[in-house]
VEXPANU-839605 format. One record per residue: x, y, z of N, C-alpha, C in turn. Coordinates in pm, whole numbers, plus 50000, padded with zeros to 5 digits. Example, Ala and Ser with C-alpha at 12.3 -4.5 7.8 and 13.67 -1.06 7.14 Angstrom:
BEGIN
513194943150780512304955050780513204967050780
512854977550708513674989450714512905000350787
***
This chain:
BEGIN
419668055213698420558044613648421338038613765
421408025813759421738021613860423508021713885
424478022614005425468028314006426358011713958
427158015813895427758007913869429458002713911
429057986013989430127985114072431617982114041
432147990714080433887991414091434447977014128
435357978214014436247964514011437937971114017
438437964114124440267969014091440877963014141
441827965314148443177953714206442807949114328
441677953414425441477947914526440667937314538
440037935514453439107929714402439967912114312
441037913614300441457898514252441637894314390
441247877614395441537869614475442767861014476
443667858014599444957854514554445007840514639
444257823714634444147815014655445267808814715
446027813114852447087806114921447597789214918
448607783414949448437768214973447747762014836
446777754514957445417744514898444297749314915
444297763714915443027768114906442087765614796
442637763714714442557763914533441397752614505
442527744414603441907729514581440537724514637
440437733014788438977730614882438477738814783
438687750814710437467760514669436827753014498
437687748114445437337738714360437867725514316
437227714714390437937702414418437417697614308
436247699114239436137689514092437167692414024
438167705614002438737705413901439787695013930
440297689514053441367681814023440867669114106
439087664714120439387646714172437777645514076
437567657313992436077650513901435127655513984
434607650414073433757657114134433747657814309
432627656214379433077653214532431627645414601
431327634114462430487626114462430997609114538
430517601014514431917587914557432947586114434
432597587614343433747587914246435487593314266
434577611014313435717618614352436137611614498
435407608514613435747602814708436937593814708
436477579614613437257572114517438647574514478
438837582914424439557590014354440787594914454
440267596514583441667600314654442807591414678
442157576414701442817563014689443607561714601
442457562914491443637560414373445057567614361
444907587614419446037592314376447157584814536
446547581314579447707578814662448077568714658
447407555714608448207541114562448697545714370
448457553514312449297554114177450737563414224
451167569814325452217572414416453287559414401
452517549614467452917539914526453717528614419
452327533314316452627526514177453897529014135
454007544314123455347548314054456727541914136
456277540014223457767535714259457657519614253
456487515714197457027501214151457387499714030
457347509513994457297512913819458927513513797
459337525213901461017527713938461477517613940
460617504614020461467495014051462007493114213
461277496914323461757501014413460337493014556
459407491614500457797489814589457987476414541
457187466714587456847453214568455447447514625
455347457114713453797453914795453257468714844
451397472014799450957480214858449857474414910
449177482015056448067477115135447157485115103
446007487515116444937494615141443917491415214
443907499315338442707496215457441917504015468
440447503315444439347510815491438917510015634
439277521215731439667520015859437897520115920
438117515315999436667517616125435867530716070
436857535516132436637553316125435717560216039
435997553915946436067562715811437367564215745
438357563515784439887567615725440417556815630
440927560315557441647550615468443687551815440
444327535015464445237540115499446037530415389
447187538215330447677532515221449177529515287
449937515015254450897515915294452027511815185
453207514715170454027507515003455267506315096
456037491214986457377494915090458907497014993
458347514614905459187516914833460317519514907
460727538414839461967541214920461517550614987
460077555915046459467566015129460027581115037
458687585715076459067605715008460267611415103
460797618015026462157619615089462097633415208
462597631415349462167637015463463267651615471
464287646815431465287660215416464787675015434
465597682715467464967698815421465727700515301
464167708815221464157710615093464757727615056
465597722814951466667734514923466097747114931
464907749014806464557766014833463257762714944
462387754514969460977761515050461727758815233
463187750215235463257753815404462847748215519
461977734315450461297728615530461297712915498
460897704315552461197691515502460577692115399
461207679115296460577680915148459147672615151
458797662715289457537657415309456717666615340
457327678215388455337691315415455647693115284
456587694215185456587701215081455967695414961
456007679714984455387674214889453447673414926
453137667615046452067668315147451197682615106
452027697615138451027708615128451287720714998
452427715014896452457721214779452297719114669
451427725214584450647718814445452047715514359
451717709014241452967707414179454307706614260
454647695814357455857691114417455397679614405
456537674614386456927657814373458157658114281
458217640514303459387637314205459307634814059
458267637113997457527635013877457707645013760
458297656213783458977661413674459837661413644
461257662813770462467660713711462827638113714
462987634913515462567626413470463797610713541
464907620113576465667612513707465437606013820
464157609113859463347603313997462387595413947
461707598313832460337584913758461027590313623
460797575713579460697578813397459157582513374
458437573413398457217576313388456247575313478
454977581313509454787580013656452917584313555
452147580113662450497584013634449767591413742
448757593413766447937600813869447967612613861
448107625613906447937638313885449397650413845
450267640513832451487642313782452437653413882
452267644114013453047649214150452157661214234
450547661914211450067667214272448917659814397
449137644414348448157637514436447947637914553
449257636414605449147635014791448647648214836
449217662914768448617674414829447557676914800
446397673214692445077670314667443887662414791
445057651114833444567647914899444357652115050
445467653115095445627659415224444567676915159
444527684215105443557693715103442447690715117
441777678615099440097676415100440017664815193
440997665415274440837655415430440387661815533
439937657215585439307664215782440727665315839
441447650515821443187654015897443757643415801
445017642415832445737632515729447127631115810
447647618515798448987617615912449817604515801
451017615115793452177605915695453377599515767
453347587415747454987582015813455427575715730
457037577915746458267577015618458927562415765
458897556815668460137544115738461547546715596
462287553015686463727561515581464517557515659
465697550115601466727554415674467307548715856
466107537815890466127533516042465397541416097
465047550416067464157560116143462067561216106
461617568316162460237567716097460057583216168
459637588716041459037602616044457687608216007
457117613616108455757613116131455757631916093
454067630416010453787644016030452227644016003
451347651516125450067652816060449807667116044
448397668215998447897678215889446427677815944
446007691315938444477696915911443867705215815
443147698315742442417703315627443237708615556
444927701815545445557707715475446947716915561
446817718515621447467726915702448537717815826
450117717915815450547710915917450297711516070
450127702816125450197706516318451137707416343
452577703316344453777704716376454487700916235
455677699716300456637700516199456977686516184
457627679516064458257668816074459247662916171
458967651416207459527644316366460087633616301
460887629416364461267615716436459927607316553
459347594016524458657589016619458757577416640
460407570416636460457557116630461617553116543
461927541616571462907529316498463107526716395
462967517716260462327508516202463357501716112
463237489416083464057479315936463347483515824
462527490015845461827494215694461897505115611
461217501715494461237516315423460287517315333
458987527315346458317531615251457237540615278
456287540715271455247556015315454007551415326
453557555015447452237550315552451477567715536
450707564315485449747579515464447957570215522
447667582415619446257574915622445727587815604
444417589115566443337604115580442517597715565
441307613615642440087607315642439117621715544
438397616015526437927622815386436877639815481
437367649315407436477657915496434837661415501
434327660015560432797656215510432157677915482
432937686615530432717697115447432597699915299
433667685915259434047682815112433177673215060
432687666915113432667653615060430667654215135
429557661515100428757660315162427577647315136
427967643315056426527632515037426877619515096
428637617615105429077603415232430237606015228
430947603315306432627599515323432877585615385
432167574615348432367561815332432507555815195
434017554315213434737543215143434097531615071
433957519614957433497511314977434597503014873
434547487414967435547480614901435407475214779
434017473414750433627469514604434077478614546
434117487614527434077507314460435607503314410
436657500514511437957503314486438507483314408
437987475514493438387464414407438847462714283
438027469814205438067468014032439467469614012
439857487114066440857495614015441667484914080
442057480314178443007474814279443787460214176
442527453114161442797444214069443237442813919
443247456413882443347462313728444687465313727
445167474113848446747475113848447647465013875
446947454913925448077442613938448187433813816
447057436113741446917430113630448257437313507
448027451513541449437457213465450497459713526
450497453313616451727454013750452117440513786
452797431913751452477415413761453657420813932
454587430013921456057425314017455217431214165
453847430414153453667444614297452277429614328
452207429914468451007420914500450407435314606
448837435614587448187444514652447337445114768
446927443014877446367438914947445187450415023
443747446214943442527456115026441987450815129
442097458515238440667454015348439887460415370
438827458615423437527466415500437567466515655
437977469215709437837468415872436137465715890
435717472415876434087473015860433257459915815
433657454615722433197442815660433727433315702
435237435515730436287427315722436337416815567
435877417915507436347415815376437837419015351
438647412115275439957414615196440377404215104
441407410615030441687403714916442987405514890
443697397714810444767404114751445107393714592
445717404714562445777407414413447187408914380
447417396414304448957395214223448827384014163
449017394213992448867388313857449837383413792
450377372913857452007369813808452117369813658
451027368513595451147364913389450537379413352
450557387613421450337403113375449557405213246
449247404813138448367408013044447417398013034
448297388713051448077372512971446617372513074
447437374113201445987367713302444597380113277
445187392413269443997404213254443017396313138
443797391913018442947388912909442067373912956
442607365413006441977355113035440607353213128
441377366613220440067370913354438927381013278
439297386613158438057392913096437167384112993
438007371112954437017365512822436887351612925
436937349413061436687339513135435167328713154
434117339913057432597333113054432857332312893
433797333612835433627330912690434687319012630
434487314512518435497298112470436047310612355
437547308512427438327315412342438897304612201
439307314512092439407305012017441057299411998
441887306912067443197303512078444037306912188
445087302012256445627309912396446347325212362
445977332412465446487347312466447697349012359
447627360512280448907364312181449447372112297
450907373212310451327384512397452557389212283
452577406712305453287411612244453877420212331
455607422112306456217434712370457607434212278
457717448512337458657453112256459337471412323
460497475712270460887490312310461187495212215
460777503812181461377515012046461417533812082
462377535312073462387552112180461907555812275
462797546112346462347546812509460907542612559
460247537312464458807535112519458497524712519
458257515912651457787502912597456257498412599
456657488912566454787483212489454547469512528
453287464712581453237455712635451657453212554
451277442712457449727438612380449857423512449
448437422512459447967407412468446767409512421
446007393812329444947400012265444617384912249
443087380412210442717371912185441367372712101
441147358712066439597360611992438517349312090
437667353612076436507346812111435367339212028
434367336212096433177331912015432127344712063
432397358212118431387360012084431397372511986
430847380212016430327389711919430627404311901
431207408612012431717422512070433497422512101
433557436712064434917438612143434927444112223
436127437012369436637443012464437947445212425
438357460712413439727466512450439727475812511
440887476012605441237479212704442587487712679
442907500412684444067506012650444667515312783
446027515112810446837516912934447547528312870
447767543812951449197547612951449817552913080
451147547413110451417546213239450157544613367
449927532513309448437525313400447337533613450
446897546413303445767552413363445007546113206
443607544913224443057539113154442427551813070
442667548712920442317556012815441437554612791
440297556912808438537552712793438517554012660
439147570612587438677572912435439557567712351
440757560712397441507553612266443007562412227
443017569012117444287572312105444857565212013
446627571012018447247567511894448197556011896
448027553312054448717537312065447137530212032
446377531812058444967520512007444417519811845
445487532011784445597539611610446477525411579
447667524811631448877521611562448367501011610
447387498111703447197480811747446607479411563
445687486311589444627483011522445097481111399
445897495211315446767492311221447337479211139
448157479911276448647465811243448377456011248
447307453411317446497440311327445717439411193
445367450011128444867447211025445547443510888
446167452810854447367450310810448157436410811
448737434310918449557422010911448817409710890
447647410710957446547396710889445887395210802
445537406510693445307404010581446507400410505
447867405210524448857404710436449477386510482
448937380510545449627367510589448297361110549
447207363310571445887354410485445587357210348
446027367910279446407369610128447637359610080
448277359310197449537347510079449347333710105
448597331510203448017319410234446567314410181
445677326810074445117320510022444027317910077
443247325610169442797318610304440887332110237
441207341110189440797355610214439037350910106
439207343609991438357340309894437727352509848
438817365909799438347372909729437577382509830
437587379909922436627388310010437817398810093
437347416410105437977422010169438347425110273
438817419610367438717420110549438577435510557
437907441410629438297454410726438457451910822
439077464110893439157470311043438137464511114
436977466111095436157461611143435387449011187
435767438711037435637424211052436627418011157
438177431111241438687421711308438437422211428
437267434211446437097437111615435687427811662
435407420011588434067410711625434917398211738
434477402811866434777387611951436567391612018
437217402611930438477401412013438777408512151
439327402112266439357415312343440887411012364
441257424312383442797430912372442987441512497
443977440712552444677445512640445697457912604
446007472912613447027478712522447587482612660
449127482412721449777490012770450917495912738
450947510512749452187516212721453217524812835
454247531312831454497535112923455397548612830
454987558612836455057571812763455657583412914
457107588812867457677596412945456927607312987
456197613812856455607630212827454357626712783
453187620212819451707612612755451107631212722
450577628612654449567645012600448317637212570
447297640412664446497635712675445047647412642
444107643212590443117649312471441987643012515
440447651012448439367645212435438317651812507
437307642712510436207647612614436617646312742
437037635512791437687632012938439087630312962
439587638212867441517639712867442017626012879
441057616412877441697602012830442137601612668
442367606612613442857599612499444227603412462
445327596212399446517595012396446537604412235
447447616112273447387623012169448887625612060
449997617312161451387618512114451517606112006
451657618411878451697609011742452647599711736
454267604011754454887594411768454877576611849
453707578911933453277563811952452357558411862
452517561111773451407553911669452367541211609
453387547911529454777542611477455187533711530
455397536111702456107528011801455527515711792
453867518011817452857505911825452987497911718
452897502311628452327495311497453737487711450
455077491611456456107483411471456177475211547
455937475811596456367461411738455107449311729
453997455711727452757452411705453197442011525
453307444411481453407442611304454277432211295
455567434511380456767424611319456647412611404
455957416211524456047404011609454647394711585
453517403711562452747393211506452777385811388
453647393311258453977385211161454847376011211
455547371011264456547365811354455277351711353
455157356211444453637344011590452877338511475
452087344811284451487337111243452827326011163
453907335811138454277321711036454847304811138
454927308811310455427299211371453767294311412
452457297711419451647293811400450377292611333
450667289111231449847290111099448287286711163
448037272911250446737270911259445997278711352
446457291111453446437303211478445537313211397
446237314211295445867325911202444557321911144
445167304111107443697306710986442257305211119
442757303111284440987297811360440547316211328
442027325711386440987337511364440737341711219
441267341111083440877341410981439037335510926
439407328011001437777318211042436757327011032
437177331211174436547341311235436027354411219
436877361111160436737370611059435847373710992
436197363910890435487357910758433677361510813
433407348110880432097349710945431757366110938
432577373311064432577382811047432067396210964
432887392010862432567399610674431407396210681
431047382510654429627377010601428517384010679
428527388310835427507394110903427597410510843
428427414010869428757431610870427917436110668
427977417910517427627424810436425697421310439
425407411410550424177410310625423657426310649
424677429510769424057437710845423867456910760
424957455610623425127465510531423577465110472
423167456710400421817450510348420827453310416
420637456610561419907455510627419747469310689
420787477810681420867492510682420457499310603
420637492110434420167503510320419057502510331
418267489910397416777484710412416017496910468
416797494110634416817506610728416097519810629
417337522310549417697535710523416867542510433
416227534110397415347532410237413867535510320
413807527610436412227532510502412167545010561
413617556410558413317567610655413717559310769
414087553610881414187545611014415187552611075
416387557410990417717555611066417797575511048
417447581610951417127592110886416337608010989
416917613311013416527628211097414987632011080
414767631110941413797636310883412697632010878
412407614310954411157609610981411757602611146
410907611611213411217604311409410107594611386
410397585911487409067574911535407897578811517
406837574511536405637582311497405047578411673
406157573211736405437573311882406337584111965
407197588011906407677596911950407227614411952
406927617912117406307627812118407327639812155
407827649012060409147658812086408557665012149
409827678112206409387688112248409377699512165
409507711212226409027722412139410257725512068
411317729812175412367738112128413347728412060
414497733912007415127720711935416877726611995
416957727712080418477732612181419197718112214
419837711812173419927702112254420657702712406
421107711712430422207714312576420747719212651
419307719212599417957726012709417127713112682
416987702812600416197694212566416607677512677
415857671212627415867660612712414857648712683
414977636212669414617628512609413807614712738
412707613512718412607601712839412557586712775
412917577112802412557567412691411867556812828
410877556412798409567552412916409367535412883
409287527912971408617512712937407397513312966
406967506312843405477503812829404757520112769
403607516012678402897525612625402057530712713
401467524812816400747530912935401467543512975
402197539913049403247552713125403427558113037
403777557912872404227564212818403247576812797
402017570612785401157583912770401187591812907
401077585513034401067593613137402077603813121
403297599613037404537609213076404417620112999
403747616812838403207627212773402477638212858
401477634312924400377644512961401267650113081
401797645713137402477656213270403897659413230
404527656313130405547666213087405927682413061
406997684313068406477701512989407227698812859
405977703912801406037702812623407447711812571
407587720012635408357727112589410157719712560
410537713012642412077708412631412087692912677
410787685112751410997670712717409967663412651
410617650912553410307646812509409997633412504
409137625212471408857610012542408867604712434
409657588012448409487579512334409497567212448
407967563212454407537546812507408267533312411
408447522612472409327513312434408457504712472
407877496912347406777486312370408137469312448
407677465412502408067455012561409647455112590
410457443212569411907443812565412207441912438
413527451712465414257455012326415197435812339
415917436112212416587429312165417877426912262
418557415912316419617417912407420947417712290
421657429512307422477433012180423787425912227
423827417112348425327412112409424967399912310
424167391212270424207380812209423657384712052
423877395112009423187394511868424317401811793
424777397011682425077406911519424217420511496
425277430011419423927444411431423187439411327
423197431911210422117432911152420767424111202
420927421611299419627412311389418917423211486
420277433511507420217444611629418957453711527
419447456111392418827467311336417377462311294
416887450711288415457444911246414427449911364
415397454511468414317455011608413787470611613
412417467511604411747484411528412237490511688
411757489011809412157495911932413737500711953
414597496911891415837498311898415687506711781
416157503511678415417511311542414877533411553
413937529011638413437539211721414607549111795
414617542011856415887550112026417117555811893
417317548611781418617553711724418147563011631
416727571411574416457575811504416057589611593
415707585611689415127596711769416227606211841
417557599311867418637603911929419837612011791
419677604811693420407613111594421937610111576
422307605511658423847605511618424467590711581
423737585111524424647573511489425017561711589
425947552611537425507540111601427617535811553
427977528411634429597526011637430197537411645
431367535311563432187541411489431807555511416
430367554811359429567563711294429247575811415
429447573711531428527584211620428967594511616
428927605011622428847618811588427507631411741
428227632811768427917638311903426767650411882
427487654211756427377669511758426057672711664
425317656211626424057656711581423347652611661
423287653211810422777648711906421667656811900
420357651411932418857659511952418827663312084
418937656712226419137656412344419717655712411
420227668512518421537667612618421107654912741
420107653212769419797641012809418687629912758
419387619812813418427605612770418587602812873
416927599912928416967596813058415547582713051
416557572613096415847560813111414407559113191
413577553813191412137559413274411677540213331
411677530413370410947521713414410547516813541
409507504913551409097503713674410197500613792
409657501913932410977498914007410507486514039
410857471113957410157458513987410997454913864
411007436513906412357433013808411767431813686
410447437113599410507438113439411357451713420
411417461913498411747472913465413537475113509
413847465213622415367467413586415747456613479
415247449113408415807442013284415497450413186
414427453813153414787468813048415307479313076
416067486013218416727493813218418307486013132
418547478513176419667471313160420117466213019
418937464012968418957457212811419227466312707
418647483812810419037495512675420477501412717
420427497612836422317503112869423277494212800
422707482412762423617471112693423967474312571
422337482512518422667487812377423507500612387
423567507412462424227521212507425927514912462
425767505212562427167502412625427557494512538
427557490812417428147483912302427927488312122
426827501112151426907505812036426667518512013
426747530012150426577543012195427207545312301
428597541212313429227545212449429287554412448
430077563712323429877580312384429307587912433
428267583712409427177587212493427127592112675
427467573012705428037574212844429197578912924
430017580212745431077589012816431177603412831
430507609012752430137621112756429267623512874
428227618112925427627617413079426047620713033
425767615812917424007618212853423227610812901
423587601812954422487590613027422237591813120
420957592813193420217591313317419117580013353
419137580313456418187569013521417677577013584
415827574613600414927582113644414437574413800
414127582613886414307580914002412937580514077
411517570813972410777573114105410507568614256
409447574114272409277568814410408217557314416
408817551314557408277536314556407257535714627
407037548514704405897545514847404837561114814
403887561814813403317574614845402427570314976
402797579915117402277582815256401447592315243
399987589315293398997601715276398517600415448
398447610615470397917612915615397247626015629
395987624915636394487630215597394957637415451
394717651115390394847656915259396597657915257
397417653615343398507654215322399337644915187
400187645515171400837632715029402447634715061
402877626215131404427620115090404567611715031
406157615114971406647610214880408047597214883
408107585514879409647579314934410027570414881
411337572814800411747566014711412387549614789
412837547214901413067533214941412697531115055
412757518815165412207516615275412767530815394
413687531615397414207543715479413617553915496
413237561415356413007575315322411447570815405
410647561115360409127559215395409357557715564
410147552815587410287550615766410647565215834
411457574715736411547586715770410407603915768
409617594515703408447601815682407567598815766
407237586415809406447580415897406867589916058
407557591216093408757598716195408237610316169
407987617816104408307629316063406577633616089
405887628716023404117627116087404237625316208
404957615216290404857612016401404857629416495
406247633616443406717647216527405687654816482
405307658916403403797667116388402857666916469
403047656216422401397654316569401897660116705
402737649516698403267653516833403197673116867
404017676516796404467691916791402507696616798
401767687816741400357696816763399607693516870
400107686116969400217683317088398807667817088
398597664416955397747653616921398447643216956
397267634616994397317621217054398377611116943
399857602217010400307599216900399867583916889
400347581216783399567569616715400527560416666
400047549916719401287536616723400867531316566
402677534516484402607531816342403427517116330
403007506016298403787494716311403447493016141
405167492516095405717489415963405967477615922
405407466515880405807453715781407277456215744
408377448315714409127446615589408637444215493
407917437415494407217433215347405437440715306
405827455415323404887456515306403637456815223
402247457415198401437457015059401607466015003
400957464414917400797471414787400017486614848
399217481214952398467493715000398067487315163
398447499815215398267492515368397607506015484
396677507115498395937519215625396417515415711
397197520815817398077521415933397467535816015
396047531116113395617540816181395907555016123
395337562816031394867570315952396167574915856
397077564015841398307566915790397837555515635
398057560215494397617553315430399177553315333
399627538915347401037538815235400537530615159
400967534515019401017529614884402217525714803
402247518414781403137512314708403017512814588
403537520614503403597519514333404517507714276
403377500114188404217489014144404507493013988
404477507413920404247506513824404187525013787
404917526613642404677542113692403217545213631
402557534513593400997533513536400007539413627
400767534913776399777533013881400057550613921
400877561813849400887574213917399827582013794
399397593713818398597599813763399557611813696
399277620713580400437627913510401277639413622
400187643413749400407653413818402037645613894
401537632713960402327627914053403857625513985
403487618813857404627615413785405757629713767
404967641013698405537651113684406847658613807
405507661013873405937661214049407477654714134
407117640614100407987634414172409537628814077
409147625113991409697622213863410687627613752
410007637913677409927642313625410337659913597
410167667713709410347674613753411607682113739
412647688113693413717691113727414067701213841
413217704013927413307714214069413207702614158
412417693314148412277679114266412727668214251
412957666114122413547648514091414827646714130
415227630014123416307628214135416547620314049
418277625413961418767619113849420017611313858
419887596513795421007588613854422237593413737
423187595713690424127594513601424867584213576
424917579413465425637568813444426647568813353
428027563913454429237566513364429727554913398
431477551013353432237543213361433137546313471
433527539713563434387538813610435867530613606
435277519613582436397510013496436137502713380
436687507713262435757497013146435917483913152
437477476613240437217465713203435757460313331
435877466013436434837459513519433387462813478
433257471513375431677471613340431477461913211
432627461013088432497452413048432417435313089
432807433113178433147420513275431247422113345
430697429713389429147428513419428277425513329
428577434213195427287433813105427787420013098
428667410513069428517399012967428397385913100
428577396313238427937383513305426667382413288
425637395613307424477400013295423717390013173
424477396213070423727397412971424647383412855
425587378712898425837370312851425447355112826
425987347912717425917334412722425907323612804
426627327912864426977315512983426237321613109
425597303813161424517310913320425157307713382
426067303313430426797296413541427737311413636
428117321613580428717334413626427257342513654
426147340413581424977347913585424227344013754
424427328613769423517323313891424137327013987
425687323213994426517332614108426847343614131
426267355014027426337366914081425117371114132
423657362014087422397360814171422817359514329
423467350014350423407340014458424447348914564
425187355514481426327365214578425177379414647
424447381614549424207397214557422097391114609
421927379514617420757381614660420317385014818
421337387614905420947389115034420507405714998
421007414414952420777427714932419517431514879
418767425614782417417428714711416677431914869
415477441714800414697444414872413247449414767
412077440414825410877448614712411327444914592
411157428214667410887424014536410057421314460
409307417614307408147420914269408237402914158
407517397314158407507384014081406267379214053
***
């Protein structure tokens, strides 16, 4: 019997400092992908935030340095440099290298404050290579740097100054951070521009040293403009409602509008971190929006017997929610959701009296969105009709899957996995080189339905769509239900050529307007094949973009070489064919995953020991909503200029 090993008090580990933080940095920046990279910015400009929040900042910078380093500057009232009562040392190492320090609990220094709730800056400085802080306090400027967390000296004096506020630069540690520690200004834009949008008194300013790109951002009409800059490709049907109001200490800031088209964008804030899952300030909008506009189009006569819901009012509106909550209790899958009941009340009062207010001073207001509505009803008792239709053939129903749908064996969903393949060709290939056992293939004859311009009951006539929602199990809106999910992944499968990124895109549209949970939960994947197969004699490489194939080419080269064989001059096209012999070097170009055989597909593809899987989440809803409806929207005029911006970048292209 084998001896069995001793566990005792010597045996607990006692995580010093920021050790905590290098040994598990997902738990406090998500991951240490670019997101988490991302993510360090943010905690150190929502710092910055809070003290515009105080009332104290008016301008923050953000520079993506040469280097690699990124350097944030605000010109609040700087972290305070003093020595700190019990740790003995200035209260800047104290805030800099101790978890939980800041001014963010005791409620005298922030009422309300966002980001990691006074643990950001020491998060950050833990997963930096070095990091160097200067305080402009007082006429003076006090400098202190840091390694991997750890001070080099002590807090100084290094200079003069008329100013006052806090210059933090770091550079990201690439022990931490292994797949890049480059910054990118697109990446941070969104967020940059999102807070000025709920920040009208703060102007923000990003650069790229690198690009030299910059921008700056100050939203003097604060909701008003957020809402205008999100329904900007759409004909709104009336100018922005803005609502505010304070009721127990909390204030509330709505702007909301209707459109012509077909979907809702809302957008919900607490102390300017974005609530992806909603909550009980997005409980208490909705409420009252419903509420107060049926009860003002009931006395006006307007309704013809017909019952508005909740639902007839979210067709076409997008809405803005910010709140600013002392104590937020935050819930859910992604601890975005607002769980403190008492803001329900808060909302729905302020929300209620002031929009009853706005219809009786503008009656022809009420009745364009009453209009609207209406329509509304009329689709949703369309699209009811068209469900029992659904429902009546088995379509929507557990108990009859597609009949092109080929499952797998086991029925686990946290071990299962779903491919949804373009075209019936590939689809069979994916059949035969799958393992039967945990994935499962459902081919998607042509393009699905684009769901940014359609009503669901137009959405639900489309048998391929139809399909994807029968085979996945959990429902569709409001209805989704997680926990009848068939597959821990759905993983998208098409060609790498532009039929196959418009059907990647057309089913994320459906994802992304009538299965977000999905994406928020993190079930979606994009399948990653390869674009080139290199054969050199019985050899076979594999390379998913021009690089990887130029790195393989190299890599034969040193072989030979290393076998002391004659080397062989490999001259590479940019544009290369479809198939090209390069002195006994033979590259192929797959235009198609038709063109791989079940082994290769499996292999390269398919595989979960060799593949590579893209994940697809949100980073900012309003900036992904703001894509799909350039994408996939009505209007071409935002569609040709985001061609015309982003066409120097294509590569392999296929027409």
């Amino acid at each position: 019997m084998a001896k069995t090993q001793e566990y005792g008090a010597g045996d607990i580990q006692i995580l010093k400092g920021l050790e905590a933080v290098r040994k598990r940095p997902a738990m406090y920046i998500g991951d240490v992908g670019p997101r988490g990279l991302h993510h360090l910015v943010y905690e150190i400009v929502d710092n910055s935030i809070d003290e515009v929040l105080a009332g104290h900042a008016t301008e923050i910078s953000v520079t993506l340095n040469s280097d690699g380093s990124c350097t944030v500057v605000d010109n609040g009232r700087g972290i305070p440099t003093g020595i700190h009562p019990t740790e003995k040392v200035s209260a800047l190492q104290v805030v800099m290298t101790v978890l939980h320090a800041g001014g963010k609990f005791d409620k005298n220094s922030y009422k309300v404050s966002g980001g990691l709730h006074g643990v950001g800056a020491s998060v950050v400085n833990a997963l930096s290579e070095w990091c160097e802080v200067e305080v402009h306090q007082e006429g003076k400027i006090h400098h202190q740097r840091y390694m991997r967390g750890e001070p080099v000296k002590k807090v100084g004096v290094i200079g003069d100054t008329r100013k006052t506020g806090t210059k933090t630069t770091w550079k990201p540690d690439p022990d931490i951070f292994k797949q890049s520690q480059q910054m990118r200004f697109d990446y941070l834009r969104e967020r940059m521009m999102e807070l000025s949008f709920l920040n009208p008194t703060v102007t923000i300013i990003l650069k790229d040293d690198n690009t030299k790109e910059e921008e700056t951002f100050h939203a003097k009409g604060g909701l008003r403009d957020f809402v205008k800059h999100t329904d900007r490709n759409k004909i709104s049907l009336h100018k922005p409602i803005f609502i505010e109001g304070l009721k127990d200490n909390t204030p509330v800031e709505i702007c909301f509008e209707y459109n012509d088209g077909y979907n809702e964008n809302l957008f919900s804030y607490v102390n300017n971190i974005n609530t992806h899952e909603g909550g009980t300030h997005v409980a208490g909008f909705r409420k009252a929006l419903t509420r107060t506009m049926n009860n003002w189009a009931t006395k006006n006569n307007l309704t013809k017997n017909i019952s508005l819901t909740g639902d007839d009012y979210r067709e076409g509106l997008t809405a803005i929610i910010s709140i600013k909550v002392a104590e937020p209790q935050f819930e859910g899958q992604t601890k975005t959701k607002l769980g403190n009941n008492e803001v329900q009340s808060v909302v729905e009062m302020i929300m209620g009296e002031q929009l009853a207010q706005m219809l009786e001073e503008n009656p022809s207001v009420g009745k364009r969105i009453i209009d609207k509505v209406m329509r509304a009803a009329e689709a949703r008792e369309a699209a009811r009709k068209a469900k029992d239709m659904v429902r009546r053939k088995n379509a929507l129903e557990n108990s009859a899957l597609p009949g092109k749908l080929a499952d797998c064996s086991i029925n686990d969903p946290e071990h299962c996995e779903i491919y949804l393949v373009e075209g019936d060709s590939a689809g069979g290939t994916a059949k035969q080189g799958r393992d039967r056992r945990f994935q499962a293939i459902l081919p998607l004859k042509g393009k699905i339905l684009n769901v940014q311009k359609a009503r669901l009951h137009k959405m639900l006539e489309n048998e391929e769509i139809r399909n994807i929602f029968t085979a996945l199990g959990v429902g569709i809106g409001e209805q989704q239900d997680l926990s009848k999910m068939r597959y821990g992944k759905v993983i998208l499968m098409a060609d790498a050529d532009i039929d196959g990124s418009h059907i990647r895109t057309l089913i994320l549209t459906l994802f992304y307007n009538h299965m977000r949970d999905l994406i928020e939960n993190g079930n979606i994947y994009i399948a990653q094949p390869p674009l080139y197969k290199i054969k050199k004699g019985k050899q076979e490489f594999y390379a998913y973009n021009d690089e990887e194939r130029d790195e393989v080419i190299k890599r034969i080269k040193a072989m030979k070489k290393a076998k002391d064989e004659p080397e062989e001059e490999v001259i590479i096209d940019g544009e290369a064919p479809t198939t090209g012999e390069m002195k006994g070097i033979v590259i192929s170009r797959f235009k198609g995953l038709g063109e791989m055989n079940p082994e290769q597909l499996w292999s390269t593809t398919m595989n979960p020991e060799t593949r590579t899987l893209l994940r697809v989440g949100i980073e900012s809803a309003a900036a992904t909503a703001e894509m799909f409806e350039t994408l996939m929207g009505d209007a071409v005029e935002p569609r040709r200029a985001f061609i015309e911006k982003n066409a120097t970048y294509v590569r392999n292209l296929d027409v």
